[in-house]
PDB file of N, CA, C and O in Angstrom:
ATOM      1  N   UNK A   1      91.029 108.902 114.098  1.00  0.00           N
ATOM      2  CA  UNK A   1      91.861 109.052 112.925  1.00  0.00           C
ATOM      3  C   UNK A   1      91.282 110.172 112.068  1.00  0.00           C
ATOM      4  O   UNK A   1      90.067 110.344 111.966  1.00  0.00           O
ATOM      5  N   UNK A   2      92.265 110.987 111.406  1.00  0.00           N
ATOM      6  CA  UNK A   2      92.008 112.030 110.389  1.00  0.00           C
ATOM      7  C   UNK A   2      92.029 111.633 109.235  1.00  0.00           C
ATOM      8  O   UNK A   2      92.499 110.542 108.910  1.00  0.00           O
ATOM      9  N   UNK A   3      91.563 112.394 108.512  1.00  0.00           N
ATOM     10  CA  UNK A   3      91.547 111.700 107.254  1.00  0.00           C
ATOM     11  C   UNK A   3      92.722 111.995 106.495  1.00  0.00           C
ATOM     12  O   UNK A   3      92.731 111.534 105.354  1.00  0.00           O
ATOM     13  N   UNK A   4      93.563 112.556 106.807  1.00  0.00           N
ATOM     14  CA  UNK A   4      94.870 112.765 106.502  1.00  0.00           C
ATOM     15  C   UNK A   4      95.837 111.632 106.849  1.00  0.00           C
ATOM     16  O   UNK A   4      96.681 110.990 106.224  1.00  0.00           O
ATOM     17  N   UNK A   5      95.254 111.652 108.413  1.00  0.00           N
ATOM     18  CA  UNK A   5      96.533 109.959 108.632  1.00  0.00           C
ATOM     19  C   UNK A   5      95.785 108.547 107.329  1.00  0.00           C
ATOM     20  O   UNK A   5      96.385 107.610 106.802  1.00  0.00           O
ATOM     21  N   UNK A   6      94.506 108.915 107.214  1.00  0.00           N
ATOM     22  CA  UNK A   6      93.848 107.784 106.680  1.00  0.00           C
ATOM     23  C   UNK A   6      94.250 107.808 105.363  1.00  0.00           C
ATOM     24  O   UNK A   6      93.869 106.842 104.701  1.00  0.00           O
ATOM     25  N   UNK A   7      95.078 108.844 104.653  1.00  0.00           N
ATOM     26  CA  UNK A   7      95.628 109.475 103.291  1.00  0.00           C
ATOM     27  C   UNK A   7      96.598 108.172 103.623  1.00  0.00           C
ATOM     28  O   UNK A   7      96.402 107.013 103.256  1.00  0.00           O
ATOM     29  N   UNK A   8      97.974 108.808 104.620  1.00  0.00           N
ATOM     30  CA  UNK A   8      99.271 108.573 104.593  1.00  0.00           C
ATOM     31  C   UNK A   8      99.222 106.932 104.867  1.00  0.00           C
ATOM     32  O   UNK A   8     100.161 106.280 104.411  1.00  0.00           O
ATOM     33  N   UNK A   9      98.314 106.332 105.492  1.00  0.00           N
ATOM     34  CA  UNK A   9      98.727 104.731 105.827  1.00  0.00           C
ATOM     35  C   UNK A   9      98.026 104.113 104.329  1.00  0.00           C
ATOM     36  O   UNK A   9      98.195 102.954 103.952  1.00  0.00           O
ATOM     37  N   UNK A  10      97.400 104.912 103.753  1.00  0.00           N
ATOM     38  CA  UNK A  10      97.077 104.465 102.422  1.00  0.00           C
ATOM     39  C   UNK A  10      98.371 104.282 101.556  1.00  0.00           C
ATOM     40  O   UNK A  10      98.603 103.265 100.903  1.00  0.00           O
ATOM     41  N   UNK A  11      99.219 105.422 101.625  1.00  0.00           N
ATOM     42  CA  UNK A  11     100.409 105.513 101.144  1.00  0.00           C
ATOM     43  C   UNK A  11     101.517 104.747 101.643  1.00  0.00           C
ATOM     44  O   UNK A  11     102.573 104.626 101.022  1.00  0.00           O
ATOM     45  N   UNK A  12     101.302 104.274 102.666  1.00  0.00           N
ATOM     46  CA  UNK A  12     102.224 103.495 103.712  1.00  0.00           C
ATOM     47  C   UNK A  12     102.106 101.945 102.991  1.00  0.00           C
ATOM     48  O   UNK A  12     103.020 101.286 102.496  1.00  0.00           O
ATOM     49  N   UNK A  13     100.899 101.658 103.089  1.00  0.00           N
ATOM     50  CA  UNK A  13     100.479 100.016 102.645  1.00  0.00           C
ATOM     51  C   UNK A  13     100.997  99.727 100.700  1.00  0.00           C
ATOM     52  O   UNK A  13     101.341  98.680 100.150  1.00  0.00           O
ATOM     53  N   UNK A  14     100.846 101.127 100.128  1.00  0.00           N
ATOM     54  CA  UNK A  14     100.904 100.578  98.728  1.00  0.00           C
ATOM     55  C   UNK A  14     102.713 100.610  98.856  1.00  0.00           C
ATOM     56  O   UNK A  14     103.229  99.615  98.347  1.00  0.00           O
ATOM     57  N   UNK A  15     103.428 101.346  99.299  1.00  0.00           N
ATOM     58  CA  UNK A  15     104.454 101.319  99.239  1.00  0.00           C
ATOM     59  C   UNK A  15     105.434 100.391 100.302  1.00  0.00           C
ATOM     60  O   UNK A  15     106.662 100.322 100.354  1.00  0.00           O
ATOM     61  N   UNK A  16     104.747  99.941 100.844  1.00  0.00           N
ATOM     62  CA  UNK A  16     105.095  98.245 101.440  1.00  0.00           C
ATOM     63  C   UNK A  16     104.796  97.059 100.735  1.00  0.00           C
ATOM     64  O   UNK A  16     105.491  96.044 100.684  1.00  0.00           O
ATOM     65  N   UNK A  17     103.244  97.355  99.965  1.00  0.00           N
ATOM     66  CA  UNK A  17     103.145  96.016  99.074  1.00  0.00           C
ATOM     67  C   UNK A  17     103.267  96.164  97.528  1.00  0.00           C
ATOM     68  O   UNK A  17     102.908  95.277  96.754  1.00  0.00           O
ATOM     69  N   UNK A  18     103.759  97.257  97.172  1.00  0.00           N
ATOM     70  CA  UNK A  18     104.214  97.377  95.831  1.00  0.00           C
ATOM     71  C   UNK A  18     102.886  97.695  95.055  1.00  0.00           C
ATOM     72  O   UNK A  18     102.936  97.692  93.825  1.00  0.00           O
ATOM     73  N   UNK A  19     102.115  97.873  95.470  1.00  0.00           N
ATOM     74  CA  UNK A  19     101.011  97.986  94.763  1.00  0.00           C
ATOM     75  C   UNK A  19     100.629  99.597  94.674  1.00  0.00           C
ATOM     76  O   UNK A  19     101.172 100.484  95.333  1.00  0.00           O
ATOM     77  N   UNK A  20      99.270  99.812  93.436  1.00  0.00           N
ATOM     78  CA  UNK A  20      99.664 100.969  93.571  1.00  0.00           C
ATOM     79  C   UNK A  20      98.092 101.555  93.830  1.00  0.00           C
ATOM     80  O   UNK A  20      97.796 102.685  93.441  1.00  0.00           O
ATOM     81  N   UNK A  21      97.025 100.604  94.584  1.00  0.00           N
ATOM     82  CA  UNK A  21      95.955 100.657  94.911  1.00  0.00           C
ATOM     83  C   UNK A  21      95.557  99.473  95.634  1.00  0.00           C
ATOM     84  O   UNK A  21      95.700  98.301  95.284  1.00  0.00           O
ATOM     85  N   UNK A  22      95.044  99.928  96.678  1.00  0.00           N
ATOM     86  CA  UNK A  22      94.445  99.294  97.915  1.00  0.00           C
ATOM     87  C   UNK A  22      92.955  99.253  98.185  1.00  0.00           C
ATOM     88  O   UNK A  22      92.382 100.007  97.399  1.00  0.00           O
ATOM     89  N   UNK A  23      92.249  98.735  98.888  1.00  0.00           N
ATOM     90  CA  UNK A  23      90.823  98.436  98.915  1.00  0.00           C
ATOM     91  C   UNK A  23      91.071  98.917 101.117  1.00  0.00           C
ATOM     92  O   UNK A  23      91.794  98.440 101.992  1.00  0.00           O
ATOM     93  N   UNK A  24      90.089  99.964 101.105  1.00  0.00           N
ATOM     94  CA  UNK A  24      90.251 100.375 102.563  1.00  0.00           C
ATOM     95  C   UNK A  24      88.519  99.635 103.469  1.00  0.00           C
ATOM     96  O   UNK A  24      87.384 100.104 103.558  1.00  0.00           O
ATOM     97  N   UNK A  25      89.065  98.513 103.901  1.00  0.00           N
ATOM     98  CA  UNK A  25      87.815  98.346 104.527  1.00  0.00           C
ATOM     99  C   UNK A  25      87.846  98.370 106.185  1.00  0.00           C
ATOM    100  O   UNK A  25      88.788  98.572 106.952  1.00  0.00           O
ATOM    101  N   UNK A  26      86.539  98.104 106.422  1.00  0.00           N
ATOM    102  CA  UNK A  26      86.134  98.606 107.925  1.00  0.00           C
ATOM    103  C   UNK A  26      85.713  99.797 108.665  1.00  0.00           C
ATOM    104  O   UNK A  26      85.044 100.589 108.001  1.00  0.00           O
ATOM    105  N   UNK A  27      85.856  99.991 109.415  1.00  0.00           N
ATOM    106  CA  UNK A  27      85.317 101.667 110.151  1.00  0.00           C
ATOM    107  C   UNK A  27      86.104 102.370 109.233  1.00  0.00           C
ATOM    108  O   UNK A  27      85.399 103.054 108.491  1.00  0.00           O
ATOM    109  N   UNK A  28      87.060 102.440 109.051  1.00  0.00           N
ATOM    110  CA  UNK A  28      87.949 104.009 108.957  1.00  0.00           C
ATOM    111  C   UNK A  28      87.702 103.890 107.012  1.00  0.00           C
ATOM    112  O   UNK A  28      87.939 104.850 106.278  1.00  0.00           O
ATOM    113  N   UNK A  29      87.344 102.917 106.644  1.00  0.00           N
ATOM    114  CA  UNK A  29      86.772 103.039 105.129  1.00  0.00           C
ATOM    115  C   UNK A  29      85.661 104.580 104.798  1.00  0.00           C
ATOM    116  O   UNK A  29      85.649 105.309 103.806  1.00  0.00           O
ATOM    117  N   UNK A  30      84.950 104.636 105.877  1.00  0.00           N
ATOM    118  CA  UNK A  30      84.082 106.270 105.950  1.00  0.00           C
ATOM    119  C   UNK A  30      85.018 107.560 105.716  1.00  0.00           C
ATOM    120  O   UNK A  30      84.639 108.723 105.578  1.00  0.00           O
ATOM    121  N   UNK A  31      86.255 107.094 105.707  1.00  0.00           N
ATOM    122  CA  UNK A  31      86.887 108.445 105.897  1.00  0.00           C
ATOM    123  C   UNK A  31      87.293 108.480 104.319  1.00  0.00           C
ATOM    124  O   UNK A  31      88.135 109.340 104.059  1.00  0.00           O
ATOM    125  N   UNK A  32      87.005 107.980 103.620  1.00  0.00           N
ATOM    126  CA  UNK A  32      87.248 108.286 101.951  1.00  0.00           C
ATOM    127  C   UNK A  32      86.357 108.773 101.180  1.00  0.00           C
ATOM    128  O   UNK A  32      86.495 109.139 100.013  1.00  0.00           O
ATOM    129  N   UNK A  33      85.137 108.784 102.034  1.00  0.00           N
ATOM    130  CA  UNK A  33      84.267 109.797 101.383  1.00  0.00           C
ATOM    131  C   UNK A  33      83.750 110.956 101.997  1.00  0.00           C
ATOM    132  O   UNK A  33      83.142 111.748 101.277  1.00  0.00           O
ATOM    133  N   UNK A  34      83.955 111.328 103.843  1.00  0.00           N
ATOM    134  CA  UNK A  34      83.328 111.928 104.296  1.00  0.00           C
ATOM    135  C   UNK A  34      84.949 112.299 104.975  1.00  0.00           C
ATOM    136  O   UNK A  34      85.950 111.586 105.045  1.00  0.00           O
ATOM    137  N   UNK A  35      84.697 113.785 105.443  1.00  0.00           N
ATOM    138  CA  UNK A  35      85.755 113.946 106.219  1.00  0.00           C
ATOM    139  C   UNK A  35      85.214 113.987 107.542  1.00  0.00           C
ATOM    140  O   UNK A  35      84.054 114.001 107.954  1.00  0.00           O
ATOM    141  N   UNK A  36      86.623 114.006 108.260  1.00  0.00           N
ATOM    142  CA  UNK A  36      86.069 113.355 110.171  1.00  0.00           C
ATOM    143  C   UNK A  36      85.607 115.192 110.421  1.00  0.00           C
ATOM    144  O   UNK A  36      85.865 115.379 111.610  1.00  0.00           O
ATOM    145  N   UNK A  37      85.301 115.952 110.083  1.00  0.00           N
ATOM    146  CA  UNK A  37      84.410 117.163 110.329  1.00  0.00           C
ATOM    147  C   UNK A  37      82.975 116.733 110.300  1.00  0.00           C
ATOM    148  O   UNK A  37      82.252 117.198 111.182  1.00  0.00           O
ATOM    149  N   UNK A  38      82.426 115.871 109.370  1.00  0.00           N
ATOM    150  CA  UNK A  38      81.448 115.332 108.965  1.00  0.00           C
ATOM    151  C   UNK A  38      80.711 114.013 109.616  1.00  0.00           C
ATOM    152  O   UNK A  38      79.714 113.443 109.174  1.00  0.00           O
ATOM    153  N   UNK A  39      81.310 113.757 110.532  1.00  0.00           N
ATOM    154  CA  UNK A  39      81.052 112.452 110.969  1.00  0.00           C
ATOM    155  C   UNK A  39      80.865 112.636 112.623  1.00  0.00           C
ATOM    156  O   UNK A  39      81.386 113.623 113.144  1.00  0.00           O
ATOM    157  N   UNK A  40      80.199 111.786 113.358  1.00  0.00           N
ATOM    158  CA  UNK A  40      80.186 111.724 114.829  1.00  0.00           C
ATOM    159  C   UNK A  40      81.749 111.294 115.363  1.00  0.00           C
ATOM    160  O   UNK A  40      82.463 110.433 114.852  1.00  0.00           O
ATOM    161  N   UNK A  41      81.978 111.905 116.208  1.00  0.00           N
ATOM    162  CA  UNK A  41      83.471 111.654 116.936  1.00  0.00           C
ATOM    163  C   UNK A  41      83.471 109.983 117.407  1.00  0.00           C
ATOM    164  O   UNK A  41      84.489 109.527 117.930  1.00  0.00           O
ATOM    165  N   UNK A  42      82.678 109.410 117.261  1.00  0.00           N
ATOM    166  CA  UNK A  42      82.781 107.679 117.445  1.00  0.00           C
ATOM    167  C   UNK A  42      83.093 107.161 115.940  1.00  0.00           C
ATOM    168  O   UNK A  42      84.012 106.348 115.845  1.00  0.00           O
ATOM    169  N   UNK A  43      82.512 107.498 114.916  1.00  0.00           N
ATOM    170  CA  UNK A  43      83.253 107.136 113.759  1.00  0.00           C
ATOM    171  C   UNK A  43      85.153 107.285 113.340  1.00  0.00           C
ATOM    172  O   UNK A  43      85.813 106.682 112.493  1.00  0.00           O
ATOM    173  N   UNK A  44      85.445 108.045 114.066  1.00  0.00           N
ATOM    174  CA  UNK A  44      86.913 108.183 114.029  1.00  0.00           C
ATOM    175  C   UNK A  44      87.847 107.581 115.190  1.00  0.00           C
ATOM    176  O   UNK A  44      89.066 107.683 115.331  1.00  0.00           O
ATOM    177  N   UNK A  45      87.105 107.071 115.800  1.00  0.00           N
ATOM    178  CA  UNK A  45      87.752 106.944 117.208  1.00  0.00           C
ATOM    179  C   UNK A  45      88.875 105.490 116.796  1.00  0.00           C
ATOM    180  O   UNK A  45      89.895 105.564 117.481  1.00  0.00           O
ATOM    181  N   UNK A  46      88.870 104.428 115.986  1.00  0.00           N
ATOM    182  CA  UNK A  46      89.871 103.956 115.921  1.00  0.00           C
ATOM    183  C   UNK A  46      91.180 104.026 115.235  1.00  0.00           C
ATOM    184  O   UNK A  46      91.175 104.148 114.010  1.00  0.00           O
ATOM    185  N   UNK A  47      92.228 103.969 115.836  1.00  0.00           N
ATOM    186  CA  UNK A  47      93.584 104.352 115.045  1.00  0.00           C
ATOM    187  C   UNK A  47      94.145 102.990 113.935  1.00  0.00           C
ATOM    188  O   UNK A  47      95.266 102.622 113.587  1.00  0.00           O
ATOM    189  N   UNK A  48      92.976 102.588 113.671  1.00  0.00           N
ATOM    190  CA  UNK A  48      93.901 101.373 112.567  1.00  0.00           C
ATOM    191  C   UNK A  48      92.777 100.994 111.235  1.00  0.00           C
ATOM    192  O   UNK A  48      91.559 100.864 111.357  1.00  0.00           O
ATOM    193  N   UNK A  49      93.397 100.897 110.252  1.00  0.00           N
ATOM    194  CA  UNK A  49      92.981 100.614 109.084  1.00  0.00           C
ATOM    195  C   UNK A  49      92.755  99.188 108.920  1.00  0.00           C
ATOM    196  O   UNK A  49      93.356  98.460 109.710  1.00  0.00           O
ATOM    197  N   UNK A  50      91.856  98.539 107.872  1.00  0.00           N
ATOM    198  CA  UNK A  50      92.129  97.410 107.172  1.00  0.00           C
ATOM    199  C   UNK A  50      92.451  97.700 105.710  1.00  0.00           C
ATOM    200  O   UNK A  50      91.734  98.236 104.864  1.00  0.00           O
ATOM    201  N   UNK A  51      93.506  97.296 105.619  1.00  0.00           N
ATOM    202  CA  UNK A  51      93.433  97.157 103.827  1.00  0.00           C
ATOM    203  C   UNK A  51      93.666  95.759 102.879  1.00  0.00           C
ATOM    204  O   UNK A  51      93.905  94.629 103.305  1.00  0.00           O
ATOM    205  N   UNK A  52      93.582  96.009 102.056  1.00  0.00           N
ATOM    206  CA  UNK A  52      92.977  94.884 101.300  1.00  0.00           C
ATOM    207  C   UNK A  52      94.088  95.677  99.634  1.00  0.00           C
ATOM    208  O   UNK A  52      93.868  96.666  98.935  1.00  0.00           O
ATOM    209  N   UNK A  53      95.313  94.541  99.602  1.00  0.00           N
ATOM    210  CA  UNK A  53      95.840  95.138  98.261  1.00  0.00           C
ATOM    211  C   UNK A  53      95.423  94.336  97.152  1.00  0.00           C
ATOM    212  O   UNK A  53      95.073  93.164  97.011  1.00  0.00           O
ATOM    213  N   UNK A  54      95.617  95.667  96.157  1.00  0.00           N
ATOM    214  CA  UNK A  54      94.785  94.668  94.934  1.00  0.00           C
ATOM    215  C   UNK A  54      95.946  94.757  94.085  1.00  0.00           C
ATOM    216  O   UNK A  54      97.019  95.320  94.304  1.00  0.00           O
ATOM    217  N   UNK A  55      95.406  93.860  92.696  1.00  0.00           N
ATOM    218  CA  UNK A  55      96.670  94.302  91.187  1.00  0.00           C
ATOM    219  C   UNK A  55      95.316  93.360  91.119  1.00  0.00           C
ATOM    220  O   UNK A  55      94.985  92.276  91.599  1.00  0.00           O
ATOM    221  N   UNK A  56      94.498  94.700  89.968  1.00  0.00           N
ATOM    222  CA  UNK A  56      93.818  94.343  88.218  1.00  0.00           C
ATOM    223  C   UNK A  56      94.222  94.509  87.526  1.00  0.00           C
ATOM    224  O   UNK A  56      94.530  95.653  87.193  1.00  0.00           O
ATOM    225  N   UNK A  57      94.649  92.806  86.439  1.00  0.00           N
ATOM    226  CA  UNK A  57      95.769  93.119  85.333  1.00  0.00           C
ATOM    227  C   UNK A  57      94.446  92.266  84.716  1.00  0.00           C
ATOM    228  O   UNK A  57      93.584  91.597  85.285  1.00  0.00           O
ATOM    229  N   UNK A  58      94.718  92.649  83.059  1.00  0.00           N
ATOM    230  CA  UNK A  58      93.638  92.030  82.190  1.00  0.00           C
ATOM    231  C   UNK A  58      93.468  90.440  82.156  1.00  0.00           C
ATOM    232  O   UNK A  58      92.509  89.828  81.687  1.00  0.00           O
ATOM    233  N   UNK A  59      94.684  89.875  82.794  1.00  0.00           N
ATOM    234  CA  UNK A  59      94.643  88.206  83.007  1.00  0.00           C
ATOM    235  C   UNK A  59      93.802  87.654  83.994  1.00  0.00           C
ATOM    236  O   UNK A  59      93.069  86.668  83.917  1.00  0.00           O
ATOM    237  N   UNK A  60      94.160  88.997  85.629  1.00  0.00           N
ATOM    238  CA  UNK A  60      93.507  88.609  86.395  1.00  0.00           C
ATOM    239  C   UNK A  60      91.864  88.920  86.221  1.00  0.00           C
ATOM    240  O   UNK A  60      91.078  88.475  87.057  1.00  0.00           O
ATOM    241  N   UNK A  61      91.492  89.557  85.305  1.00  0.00           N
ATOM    242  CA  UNK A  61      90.341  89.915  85.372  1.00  0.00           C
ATOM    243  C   UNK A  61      89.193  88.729  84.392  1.00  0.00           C
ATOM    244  O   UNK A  61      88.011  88.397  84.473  1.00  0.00           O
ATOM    245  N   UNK A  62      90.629  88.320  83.300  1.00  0.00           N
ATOM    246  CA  UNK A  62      89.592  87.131  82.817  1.00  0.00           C
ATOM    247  C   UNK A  62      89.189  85.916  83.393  1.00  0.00           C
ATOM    248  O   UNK A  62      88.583  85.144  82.650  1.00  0.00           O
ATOM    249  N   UNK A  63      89.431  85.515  84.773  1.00  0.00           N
ATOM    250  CA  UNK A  63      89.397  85.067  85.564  1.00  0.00           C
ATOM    251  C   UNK A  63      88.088  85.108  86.585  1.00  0.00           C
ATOM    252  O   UNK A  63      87.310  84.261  87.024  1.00  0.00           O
ATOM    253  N   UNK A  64      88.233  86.327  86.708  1.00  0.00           N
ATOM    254  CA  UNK A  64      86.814  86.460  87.495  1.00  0.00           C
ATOM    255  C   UNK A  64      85.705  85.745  86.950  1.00  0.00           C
ATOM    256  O   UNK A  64      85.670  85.179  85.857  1.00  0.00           O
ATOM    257  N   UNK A  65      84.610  85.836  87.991  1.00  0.00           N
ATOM    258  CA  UNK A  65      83.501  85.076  86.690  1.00  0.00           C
ATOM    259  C   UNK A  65      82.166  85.766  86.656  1.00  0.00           C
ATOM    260  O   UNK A  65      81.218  86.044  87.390  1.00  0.00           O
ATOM    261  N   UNK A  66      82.653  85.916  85.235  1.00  0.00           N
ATOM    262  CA  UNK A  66      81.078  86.608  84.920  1.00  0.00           C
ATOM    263  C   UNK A  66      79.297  86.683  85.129  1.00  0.00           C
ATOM    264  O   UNK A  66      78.711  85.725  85.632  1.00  0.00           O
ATOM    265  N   UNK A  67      78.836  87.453  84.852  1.00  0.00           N
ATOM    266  CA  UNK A  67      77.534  87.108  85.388  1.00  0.00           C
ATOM    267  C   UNK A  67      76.373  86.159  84.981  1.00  0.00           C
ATOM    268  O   UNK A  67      76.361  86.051  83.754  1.00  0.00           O
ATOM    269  N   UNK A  68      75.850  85.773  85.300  1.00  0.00           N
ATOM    270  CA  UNK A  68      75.001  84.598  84.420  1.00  0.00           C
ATOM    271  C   UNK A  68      73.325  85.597  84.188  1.00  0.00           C
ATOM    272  O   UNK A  68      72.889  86.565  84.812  1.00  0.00           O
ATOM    273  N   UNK A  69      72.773  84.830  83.054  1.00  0.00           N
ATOM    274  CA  UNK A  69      71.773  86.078  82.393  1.00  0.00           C
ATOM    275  C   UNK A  69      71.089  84.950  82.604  1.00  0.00           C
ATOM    276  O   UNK A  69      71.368  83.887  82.050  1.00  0.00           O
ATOM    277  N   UNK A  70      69.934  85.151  83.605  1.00  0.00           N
ATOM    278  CA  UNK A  70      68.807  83.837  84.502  1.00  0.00           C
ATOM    279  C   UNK A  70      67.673  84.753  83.930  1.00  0.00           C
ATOM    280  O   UNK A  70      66.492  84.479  84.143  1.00  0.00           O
TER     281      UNK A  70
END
């Protein structure tokens, strides 16, 4: 995978799940910081993403749970 296809299925997933930011995990997650010029030809070698959609809204965030001061 290029990091161009790794652009467009980014664009593919938010505009299937309405969202307007995604969390890219697994192998092809390397390709958001490094381009496949930069990397060994086994780092690119799979054609599929994981993503992970998010929505941080200030409700969902008061929710989370904070850190404890030990």
């Amino acid at each position: 995978m290029r990091r161009e296809e790794l652009f467009r299925a980014i664009r593919a997933a938010c505009s299937i799940t309405g969202r307007r930011e995604v969390i890219v995990i697994g192998s092809q997650s390397i390709l958001g910081t490094y381009s496949e010029d930069e990397l060994p030809a086994e780092a690119t070698v799979s054609r599929e993403i994981d993503v992970l959609p998010i929505e941080v809204t200030r409700k969902s965030l008061r929710s989370w749970p904070t850190r404890s001061k030990a």
